[in-house]
Structure formats: C-alpha cells, structure tokens
C-alpha positions as CSV (number, residue, x, y, z in Angstrom):
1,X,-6.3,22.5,-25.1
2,X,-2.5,23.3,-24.7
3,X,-0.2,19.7,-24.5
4,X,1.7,19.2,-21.3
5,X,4.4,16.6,-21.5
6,X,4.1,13.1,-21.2
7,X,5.5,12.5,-17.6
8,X,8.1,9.6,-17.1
9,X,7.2,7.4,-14.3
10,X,8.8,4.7,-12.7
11,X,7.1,2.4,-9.7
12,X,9.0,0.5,-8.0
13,X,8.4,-2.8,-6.1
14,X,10.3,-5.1,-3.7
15,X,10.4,-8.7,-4.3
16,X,8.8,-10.7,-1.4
17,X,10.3,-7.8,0.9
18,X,10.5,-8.9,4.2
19,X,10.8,-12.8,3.3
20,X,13.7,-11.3,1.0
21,X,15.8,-9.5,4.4
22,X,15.8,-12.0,6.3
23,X,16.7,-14.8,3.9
24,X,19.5,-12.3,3.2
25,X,20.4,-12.1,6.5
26,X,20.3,-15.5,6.9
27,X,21.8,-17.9,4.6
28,X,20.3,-21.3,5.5
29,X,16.8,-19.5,5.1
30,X,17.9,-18.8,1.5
31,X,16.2,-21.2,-1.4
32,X,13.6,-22.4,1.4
33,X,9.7,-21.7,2.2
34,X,9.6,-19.0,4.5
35,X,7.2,-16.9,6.2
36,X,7.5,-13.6,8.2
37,X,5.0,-13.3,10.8
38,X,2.9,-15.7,13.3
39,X,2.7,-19.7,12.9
40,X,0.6,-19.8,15.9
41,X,-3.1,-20.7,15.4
42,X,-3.6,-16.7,15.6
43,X,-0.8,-15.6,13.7
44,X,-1.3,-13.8,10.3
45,X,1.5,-14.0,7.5
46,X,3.2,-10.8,7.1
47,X,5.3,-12.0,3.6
48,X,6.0,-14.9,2.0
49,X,9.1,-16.0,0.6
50,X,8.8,-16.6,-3.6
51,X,9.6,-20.7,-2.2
52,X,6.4,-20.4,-0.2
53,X,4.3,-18.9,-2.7
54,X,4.2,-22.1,-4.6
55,X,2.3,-23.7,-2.5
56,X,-0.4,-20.7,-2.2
57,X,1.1,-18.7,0.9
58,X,0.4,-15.3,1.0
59,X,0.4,-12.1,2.8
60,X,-2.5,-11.8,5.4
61,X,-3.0,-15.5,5.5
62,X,-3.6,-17.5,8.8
63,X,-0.8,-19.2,9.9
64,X,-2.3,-22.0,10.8
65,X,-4.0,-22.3,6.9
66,X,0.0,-21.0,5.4
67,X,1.3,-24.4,7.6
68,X,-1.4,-26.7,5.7
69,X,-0.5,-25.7,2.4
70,X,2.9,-25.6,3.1
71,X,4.4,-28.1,6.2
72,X,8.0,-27.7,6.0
73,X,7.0,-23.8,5.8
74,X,9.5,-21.9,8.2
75,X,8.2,-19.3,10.4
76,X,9.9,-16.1,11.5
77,X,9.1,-13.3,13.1
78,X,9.2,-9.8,12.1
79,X,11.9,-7.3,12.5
80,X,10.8,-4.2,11.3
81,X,13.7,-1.7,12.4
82,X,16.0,-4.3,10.4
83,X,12.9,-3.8,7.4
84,X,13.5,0.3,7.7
85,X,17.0,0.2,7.7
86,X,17.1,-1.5,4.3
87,X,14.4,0.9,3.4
88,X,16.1,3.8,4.2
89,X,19.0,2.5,2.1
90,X,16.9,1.4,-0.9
91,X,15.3,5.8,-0.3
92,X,18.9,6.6,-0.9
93,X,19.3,5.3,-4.2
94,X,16.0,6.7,-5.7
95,X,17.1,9.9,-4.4
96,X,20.8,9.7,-6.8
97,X,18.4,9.6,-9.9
98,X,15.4,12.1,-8.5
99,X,13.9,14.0,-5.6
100,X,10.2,13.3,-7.2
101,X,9.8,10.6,-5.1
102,X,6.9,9.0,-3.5
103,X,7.0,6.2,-1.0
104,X,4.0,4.1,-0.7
105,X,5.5,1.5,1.9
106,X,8.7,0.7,3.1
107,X,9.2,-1.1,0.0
108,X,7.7,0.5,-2.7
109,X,7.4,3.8,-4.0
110,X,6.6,6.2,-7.6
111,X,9.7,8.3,-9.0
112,X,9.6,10.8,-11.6
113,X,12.6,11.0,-13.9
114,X,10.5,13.0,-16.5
115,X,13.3,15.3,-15.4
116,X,15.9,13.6,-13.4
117,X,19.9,14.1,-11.9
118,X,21.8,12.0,-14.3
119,X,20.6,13.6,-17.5
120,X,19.4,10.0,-19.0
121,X,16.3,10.8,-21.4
122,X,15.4,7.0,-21.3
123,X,13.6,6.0,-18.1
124,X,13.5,2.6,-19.3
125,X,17.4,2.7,-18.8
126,X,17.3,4.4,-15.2
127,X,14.7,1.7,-14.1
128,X,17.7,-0.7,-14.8
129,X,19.9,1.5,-13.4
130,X,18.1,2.0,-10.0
131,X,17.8,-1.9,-9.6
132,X,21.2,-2.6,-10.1
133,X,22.4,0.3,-7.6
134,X,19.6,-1.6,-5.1
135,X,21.3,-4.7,-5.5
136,X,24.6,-3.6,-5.1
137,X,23.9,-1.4,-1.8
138,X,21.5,-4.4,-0.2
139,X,21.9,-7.2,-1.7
140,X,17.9,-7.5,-2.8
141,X,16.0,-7.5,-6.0
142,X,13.8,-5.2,-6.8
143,X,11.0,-5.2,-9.8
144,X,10.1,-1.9,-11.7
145,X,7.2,-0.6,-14.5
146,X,7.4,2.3,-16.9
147,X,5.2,4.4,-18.2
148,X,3.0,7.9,-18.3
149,X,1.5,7.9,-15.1
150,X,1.1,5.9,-11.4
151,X,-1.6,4.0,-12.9
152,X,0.2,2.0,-15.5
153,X,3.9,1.9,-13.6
154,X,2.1,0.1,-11.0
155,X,0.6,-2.1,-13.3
156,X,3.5,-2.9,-15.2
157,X,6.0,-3.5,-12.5
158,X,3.7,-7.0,-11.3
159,X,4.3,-8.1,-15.1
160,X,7.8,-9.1,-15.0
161,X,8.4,-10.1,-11.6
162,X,10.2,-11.1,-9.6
163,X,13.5,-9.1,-10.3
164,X,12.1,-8.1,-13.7
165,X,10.9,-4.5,-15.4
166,X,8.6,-3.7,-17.8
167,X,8.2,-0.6,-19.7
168,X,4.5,0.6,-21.2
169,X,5.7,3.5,-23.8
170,X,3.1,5.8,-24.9
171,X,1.9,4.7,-28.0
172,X,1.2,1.2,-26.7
173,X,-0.6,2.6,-23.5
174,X,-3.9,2.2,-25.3
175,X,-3.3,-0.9,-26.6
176,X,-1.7,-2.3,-23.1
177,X,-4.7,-1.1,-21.3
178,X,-7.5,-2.6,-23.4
179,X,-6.5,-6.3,-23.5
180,X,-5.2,-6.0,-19.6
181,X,-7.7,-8.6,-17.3
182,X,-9.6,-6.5,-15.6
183,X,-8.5,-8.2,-12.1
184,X,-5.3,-6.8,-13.5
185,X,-6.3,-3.1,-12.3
186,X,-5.2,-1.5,-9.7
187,X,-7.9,-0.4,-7.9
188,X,-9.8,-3.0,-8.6
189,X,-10.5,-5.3,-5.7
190,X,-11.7,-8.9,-6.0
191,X,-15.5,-8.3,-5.3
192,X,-15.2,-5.4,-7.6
193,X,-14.0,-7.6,-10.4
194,X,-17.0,-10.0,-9.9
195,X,-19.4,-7.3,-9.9
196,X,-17.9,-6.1,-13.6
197,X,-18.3,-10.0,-14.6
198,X,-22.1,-9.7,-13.9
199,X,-22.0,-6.2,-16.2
200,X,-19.8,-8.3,-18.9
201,X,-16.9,-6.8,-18.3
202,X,-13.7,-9.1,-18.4
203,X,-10.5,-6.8,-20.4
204,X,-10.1,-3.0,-20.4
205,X,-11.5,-2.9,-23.9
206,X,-15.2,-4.3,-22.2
207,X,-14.8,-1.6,-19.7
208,X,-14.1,1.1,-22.5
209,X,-17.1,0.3,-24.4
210,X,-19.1,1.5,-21.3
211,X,-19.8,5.0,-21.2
212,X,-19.2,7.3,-18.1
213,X,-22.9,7.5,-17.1
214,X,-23.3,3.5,-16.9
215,X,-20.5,3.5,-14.7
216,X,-21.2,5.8,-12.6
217,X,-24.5,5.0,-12.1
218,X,-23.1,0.8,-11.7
219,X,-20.1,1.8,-9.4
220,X,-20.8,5.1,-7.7
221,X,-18.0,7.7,-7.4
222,X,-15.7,4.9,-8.6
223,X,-17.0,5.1,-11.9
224,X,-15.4,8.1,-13.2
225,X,-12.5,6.6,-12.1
226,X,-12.3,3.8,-14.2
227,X,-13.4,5.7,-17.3
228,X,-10.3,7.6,-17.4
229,X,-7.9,4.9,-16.5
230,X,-9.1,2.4,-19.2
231,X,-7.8,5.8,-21.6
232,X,-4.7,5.7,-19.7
233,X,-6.0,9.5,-18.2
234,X,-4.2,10.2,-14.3
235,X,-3.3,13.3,-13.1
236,X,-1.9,12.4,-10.2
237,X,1.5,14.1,-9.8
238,X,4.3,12.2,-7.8
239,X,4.2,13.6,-4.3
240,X,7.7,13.7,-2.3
241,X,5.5,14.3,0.9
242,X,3.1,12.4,1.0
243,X,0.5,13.6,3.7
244,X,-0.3,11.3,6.5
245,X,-4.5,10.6,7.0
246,X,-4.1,8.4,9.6
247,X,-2.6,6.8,12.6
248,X,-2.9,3.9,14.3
249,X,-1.6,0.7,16.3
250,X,-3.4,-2.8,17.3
251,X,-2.8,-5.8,19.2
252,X,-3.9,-9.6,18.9
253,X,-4.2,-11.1,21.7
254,X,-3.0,-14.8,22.2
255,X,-6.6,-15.8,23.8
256,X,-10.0,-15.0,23.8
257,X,-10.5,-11.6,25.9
258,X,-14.0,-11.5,27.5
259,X,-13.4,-9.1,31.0
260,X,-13.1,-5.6,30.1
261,X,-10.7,-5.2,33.0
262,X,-7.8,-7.0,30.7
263,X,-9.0,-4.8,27.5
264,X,-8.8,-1.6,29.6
265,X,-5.0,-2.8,30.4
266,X,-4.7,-3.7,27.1
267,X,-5.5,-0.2,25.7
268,X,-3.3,1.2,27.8
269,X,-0.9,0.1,26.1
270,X,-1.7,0.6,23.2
271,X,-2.7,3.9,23.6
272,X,1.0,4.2,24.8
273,X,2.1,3.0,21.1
274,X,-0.3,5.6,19.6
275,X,1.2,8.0,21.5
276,X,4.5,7.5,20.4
277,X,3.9,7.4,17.0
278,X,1.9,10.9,16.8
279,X,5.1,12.1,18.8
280,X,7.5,10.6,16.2
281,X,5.4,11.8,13.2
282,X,4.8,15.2,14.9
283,X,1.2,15.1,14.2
284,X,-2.0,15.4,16.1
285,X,-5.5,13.8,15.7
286,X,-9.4,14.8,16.5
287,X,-10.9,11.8,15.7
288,X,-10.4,8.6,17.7
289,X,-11.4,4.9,16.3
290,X,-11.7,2.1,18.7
291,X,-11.2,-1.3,16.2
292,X,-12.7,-4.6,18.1
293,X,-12.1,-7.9,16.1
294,X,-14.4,-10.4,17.7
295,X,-13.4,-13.8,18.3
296,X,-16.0,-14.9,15.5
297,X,-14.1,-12.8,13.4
298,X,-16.7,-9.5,12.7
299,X,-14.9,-6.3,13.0
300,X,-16.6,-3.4,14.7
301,X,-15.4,0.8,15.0
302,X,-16.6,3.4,17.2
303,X,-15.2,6.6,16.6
304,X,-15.4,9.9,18.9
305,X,-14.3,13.5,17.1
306,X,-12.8,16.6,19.7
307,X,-13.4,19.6,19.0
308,X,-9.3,19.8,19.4
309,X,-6.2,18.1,18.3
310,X,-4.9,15.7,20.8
311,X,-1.3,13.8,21.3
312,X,-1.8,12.3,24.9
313,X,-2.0,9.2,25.8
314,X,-3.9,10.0,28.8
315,X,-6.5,11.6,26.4
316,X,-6.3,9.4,23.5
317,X,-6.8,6.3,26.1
318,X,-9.9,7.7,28.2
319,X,-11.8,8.6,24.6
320,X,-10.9,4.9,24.1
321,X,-12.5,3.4,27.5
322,X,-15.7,5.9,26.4
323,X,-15.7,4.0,23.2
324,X,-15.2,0.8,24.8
325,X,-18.0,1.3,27.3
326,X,-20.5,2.4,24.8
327,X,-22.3,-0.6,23.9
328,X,-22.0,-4.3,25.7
329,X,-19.7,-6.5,24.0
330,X,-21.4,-9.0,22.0
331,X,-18.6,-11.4,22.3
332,X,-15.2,-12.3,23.4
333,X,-12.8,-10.1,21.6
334,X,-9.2,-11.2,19.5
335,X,-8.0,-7.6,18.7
336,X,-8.4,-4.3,20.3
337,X,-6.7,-0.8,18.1
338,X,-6.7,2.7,18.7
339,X,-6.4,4.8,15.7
340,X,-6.5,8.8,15.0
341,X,-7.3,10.3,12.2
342,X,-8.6,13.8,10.7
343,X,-5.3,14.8,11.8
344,X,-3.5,18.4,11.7
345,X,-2.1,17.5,8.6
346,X,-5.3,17.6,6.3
347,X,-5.2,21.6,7.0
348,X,-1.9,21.5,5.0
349,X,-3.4,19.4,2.0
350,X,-6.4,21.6,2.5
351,X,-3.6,24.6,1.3
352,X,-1.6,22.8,-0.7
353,X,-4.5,22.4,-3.1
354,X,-6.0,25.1,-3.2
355,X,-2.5,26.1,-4.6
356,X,-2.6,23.6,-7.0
357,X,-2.7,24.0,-10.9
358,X,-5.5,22.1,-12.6
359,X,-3.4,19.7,-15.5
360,X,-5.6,19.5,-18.7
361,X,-5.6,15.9,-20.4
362,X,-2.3,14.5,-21.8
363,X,-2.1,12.8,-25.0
364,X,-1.3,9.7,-24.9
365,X,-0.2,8.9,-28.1
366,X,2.8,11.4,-27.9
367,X,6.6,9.7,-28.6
368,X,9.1,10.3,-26.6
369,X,12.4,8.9,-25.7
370,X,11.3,6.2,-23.0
C-alpha cells in the first residue's frame, strides 16, 4: 500500500456567532445574556450569547424555557443579511491562506493548508494566523482545531473554546482519540451515546475494542463508520463546492392553525420563499416535502417525486395543496414547510465521483511539520 501524505486540516468555528454580531454591533448588548431569535411563548433560540449560556441557554431552545433559566435574558431578533455579510468577510480571509475551502454554515467551515498561499509548513501557526486576520477584519473571535482529517479538526476546535485552538498532531491522534468521551464524537448524537452506554462503551478506546462486525451488526451502516474514526481513518477530502441536497423554507405561525383555508395562504407564501431560493441557487428539484409540526408537537412529511425538475412556485405550491389534502389533519398545526430535494445537482456529484480517485489508508503515525 503506497503512503499518501498526511493532509493538514484546519476547522474552523465561530464563537456564539450570531449572539457575537449583534453584541458587536451593539455595545450595551456587550458582557450581557443575550439571545437571538423568538422570546415569545413560540419562539425558538437561534444562538446564545457565552453570558447566557451559563445559565443553560442554548440554540433550539424555547423561548419561553431560555426566559426561565435566564430572566434578565435579552431577546433579539435575527438579522441574517447582517449574519452573511460578516460571513462573507470571515470567506475572504480563509481564501488569503487557501482555496480548499469548505463552508459548512455561515460560520464555520474545513480549510486545507496541506498546501497553502503563504508557504507556512505549520498549520498550527496559520490557524493562529487566520483568527487574528478574523479579528482584525470583524471584530469577532473565532475558535480553530488541527489535525489529519475533518473528523478530528472538528473535534478539536470545541476543546479550546471560546476564542481558543487546539492542534491534534499525528502521532497523538491515536492517543487523542482513545481516551476522547464518546459524547465527544462527532456524529455521535445523544441517543446514540446512550445506546453505546448499554453496549459499555464510554471512551474511544471501549469503542476500539469492538470489532467491525459487532458494530455493524449494533448500529447498522453507522457502524463502519465508527470503526474507522476511533483509528483516526477519514477520507473525506475538503470540498470547495460543496453540492447542495436540499432546499427548503418554513414558517411558525403565532397561533394554532386549524382551517386549511389559512394553511393554503400560508403555503403560498412559502412556496413563494422556495421559489426564490431555487432561483438564487440556480437549482431545480423533483421531489417535494410538505413538513407539518402539529400543535402537540409531532412532526409529520409527505413527499411527491416528478418525473421533472421544477422551479415554479405555481408548481412547487399545487404539489404542496396535493400533499396537504392527502390525509385529514389530525390536529391543529404550528408549522407548515415546503422543501425540494433530489435536486439537479446530485447528477453533478453523480459525475464528479465517478471521476474520483479511491485514497488508500493514511498512516497515522507519520511526523510532519504541524
């Protein structure tokens, strides 16, 4: 088996984005508990401020539950143009140190500087780099992790923060890896962690000691997954273009919903959001998903697939009405969305790998300047 080089990968990470923008924007915000999103009794948290994280606010939170734990909590709303335009900014400076650059939101994203524009052989040193440039154009911190692959970056760069970096070299990947928690994976969700607990495993060294059958006879497709990781084995390359799967947009509603009259309305515009989106992205879609959150909370999809690509509203919005009409609501509805997915760009990734080189294993225990 012929050695490819270690890859030099840094992942880079935001502190409390959004919470972060508008405190910047905002000085009397700064130093307090804040919250972007809804404080209404159906508002969700969007971001929390480092100040409101002490008390237990996070993302995805009720409002209503983020005001209990945290009374003087401030609310404000979201202002995502403002969140892109710092994005965009934060984009630029990856793109002085490397064009292998992979956004995963608008504020994170993987760089490769195995190779990279200012000849530094130390990645550690252009992580440090690239957050001091970030902090000079915006004003913001930003945390970072270092190592061989997206796996590990990720990882790493939730060790030191906020506005901290940590680097993983090579020859303590192993090492890293088998005393990590295992709710410390990536990839590894909450009930997936308690499901390992029942199979005694608790660190990456309890999930090495399983072999690749057990796991993937314990956790499905997953499992081969997590036998490689736990050996610090990704081959996952940085991808500048990331292809789009998806589309969508969604609406909660300030009260109950119960006529299908007002979610037909409703849809419409939403459908007019979808609409706008595909045109923006320059994609089409064959498969429509209509996404009702019941008041009680369940979540239900019903999808339709064309037999062609579609962009309209007009389309997109009476697929939508089919979908709604299907089956009798079973009650009153919070949140109505309109998504569309196997879009026109899965025939790309279709060519792009079946262009692609297959890598062969990379030795972990290789030194190199990092």
């Amino acid at each position: 088996m012929s050695e490819l080089p270690i890859k030099k990968i840094i992942h880079v990470d935001m502190d409390a984005f959004y919470a972060s923008v508008e405190q910047l924007d905002n000085p009397d915000l700064r130093g307090k508990a804040i919250a972007v999103g809804g404080g209404g009794e159906r508002g969700v948290v969007s971001a929390a401020s480092y100040e409101a994280r002490k008390y237990g606010v996070r993302s995805a939170m009720a409002g209503a539950l983020a005001r209990k734990l945290c009374p003087d909590l401030i609310f404000v709303k979201t202002n995502f143009e403002r969140y892109r335009e710092v994005s965009a900014q934060i984009r630029s400076v990856f793109h002085e140190f490397t064009d292998l650059v992979e956004p995963l939101s608008l504020d994170e994203a993987y760089l490769d500087v195995t190779e990279n524009k200012v000849g530094m052989p130390s990645a550690t040193v252009i992580a440090s780099w690239i957050r001091q440039r970030i902090k000079e154009k915006t004003g913001l911190n930003a945390s970072a992790g270092i190592s061989i692959n997206k796996f590990i970056a990720k990882v790493a760069s939730d060790i030191n923060k906020p506005n901290g970096q940590k680097t993983i070299p090579p020859e303590e990947v192993i090492t890293f890896l088998e005393e990590l928690d295992i709710r410390k994976f990536y990839g590894i969700g909450k009930k997936t962690a308690e499901k390992m607990y029942l199979h005694g495993i608790f660190t990456g060294m309890d999930l090495k000691l399983k072999s690749k059958e057990y796991l993937s006879d314990n956790f499905g497709k997953s499992g081969a997954y997590y036998y490689d990781i736990v050996r610090g084995i990704q081959h996952s390359e940085v991808k500048p273009n990331r292809i789009r799967k998806s589309l969508a947009a969604e609406r909660t509603f300030r009260e109950n919903i119960t006529s299908e009259i007002f979610m037909l309305e409703k849809l419409e515009h939403i459908a007019e959001e979808v609409e706008r989106r595909l045109e923006k992205s320059k994609v089409a879609g064959k498969t429509i998903t209509l996404k009702i959150k019941y008041s009680d909370f369940t979540l239900q999809t019903r999808s339709k697939t064309l037999d062609f690509y579609v962009r309209s509203k007009d389309i997109i919005l009476e697929t939508a009405k089919d979908l709604l009409y299907q089956e009798k609501m079973k009650n009153s509805v919070r949140l109505l969305g309109i998504s569309l997915s196997n879009l026109n760009t899965e025939d790309r990734k279709k060519k792009d790998a079946a262009k692609a080189v297959k890598e062969e294993e990379i030795d972990v225990q290789m030194r190199f300047t990092f």
